[in-house]
N, C-alpha and C positions, 0 to 999 in steps of 0.2 A: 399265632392262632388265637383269636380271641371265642368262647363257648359264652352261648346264651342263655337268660334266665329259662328257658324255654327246655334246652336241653339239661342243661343239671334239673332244673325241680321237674317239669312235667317226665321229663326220661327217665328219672329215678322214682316218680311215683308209678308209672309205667312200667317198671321194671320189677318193684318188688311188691306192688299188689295184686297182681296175677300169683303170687309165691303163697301171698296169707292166705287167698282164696283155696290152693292146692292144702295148704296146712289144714284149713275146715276141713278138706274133704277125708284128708287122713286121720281126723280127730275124729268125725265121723263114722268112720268105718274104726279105728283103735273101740269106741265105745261099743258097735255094734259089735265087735269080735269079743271084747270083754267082760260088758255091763258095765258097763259103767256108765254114769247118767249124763247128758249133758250138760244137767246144771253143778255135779261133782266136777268136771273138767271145767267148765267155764268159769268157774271160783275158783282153782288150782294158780295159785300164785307162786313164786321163787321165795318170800318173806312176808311173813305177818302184816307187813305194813306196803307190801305192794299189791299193785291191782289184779286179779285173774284175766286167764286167756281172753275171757271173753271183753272185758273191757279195756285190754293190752287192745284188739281186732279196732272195739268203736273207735279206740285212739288213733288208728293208723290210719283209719278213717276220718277222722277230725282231723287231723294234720296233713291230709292233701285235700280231699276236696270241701272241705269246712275252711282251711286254710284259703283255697282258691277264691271260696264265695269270700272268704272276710274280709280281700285287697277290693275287693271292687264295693265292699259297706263299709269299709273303713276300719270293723272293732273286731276281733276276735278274742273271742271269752272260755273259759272251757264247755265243755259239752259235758249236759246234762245226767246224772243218775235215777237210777240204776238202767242198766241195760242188759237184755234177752239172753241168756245163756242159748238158748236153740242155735243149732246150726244155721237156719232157714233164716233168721232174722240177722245172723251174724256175717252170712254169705251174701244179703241182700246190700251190707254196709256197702259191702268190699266191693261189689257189682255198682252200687249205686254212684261209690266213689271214683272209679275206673271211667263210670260217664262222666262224670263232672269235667274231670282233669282232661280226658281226651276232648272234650270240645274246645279244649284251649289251643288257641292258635296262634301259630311260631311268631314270635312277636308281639302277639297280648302282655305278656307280661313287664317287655321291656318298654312297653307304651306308659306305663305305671308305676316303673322303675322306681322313684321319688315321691309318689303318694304317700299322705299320711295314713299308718294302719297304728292303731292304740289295740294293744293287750288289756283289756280288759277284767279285772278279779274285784266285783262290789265296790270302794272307795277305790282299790288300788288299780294304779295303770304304768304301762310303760309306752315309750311311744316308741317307734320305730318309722323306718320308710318301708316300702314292699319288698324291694330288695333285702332289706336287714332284715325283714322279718320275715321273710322265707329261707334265707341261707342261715339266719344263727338262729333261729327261734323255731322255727316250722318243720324244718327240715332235719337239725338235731334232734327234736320230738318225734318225729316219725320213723327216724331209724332206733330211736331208741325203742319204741314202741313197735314196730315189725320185729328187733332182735328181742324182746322179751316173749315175746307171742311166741317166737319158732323154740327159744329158752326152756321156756315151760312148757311146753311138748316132747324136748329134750330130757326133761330134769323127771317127767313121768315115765318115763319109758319108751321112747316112743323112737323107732329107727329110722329117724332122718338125718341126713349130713348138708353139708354147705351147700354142694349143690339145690338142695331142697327151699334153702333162703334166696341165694344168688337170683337164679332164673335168667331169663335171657340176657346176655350180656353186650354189651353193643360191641363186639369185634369186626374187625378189618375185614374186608370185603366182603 
């Protein structure tokens, strides 16, 4: 049985950006029950030197549908600072990403399969094909970046479990 670019990346941005979206809602309501600010939550990191929730959300967002747009311009670079602690701005990523990716249709990708995509960082680059750079580059970034999101909602207090990250799972029948 051979799976397509189609089902691994768009099925799995499918699957766990509906999950980050749930996680706003419950950061949402955590602050509303608490006080706690949005923009105290959305700077809420796991370590001094990593990024808060909220820029954990833009990333998972840049890494599928900022991903998606980069294979068909060729460059993806990171995505821009600072970004919006507010939920409403951070909800909008994850909605706005959800479209992007679902307009991809089964077989878009593998039409593109060998395109060149270059990583772009100022002088620095890497080059890649679209395949290479959605399954080693794009795709390790986005789960890293949805499980640090759900992390640090974890690491505050906050009572969700795996089901809460999982989300629909594609099973048999």
């Amino acid at each position: 049985m051979s799976v397509s670019l189609h089902e691994v990346i768009i099925g799995t941005y499918q699957q766990l950006l509906p999950q980050m979206d749930q996680l706003i809602t419950k950061a949402e309501d955590h602050c509303a029950q608490t006080g706690t600010s949005a923009a105290e939550l959305g700077a809420s990191a796991l370590a001094p030197d990593m990024w808060g929730f909220a820029k954990q959300l833009d990333q998972c967002a840049h890494h599928s549908a900022g991903a998606i747009k980069c294979v068909g311009e060729g460059v993806f670079s990171p995505a821009p600072d600072p970004v919006s602690a507010d939920f409403g701005a951070m909800r909008s990523k994850i909605t706005d990403a959800l479209e992007v990716v679902g307009a991809v249709r089964p077989g878009d990708l593998e039409q593109i399969a060998d395109r060149d995509v270059i990583f772009q960082v100022g002088d620095f680059s890497i080059d890649f094909t679209t395949s290479g750079f959605l399954l080693s580059f794009s795709l390790p970034n986005f789960y890293f970046h949805c499980t640090t999101a759900y992390n640090i909602l974890r690491h505050n207090g906050f009572e969700i479990g795996k089901l809460d990250f999982l989300g629909k799972m594609r099973t048999k029948g």
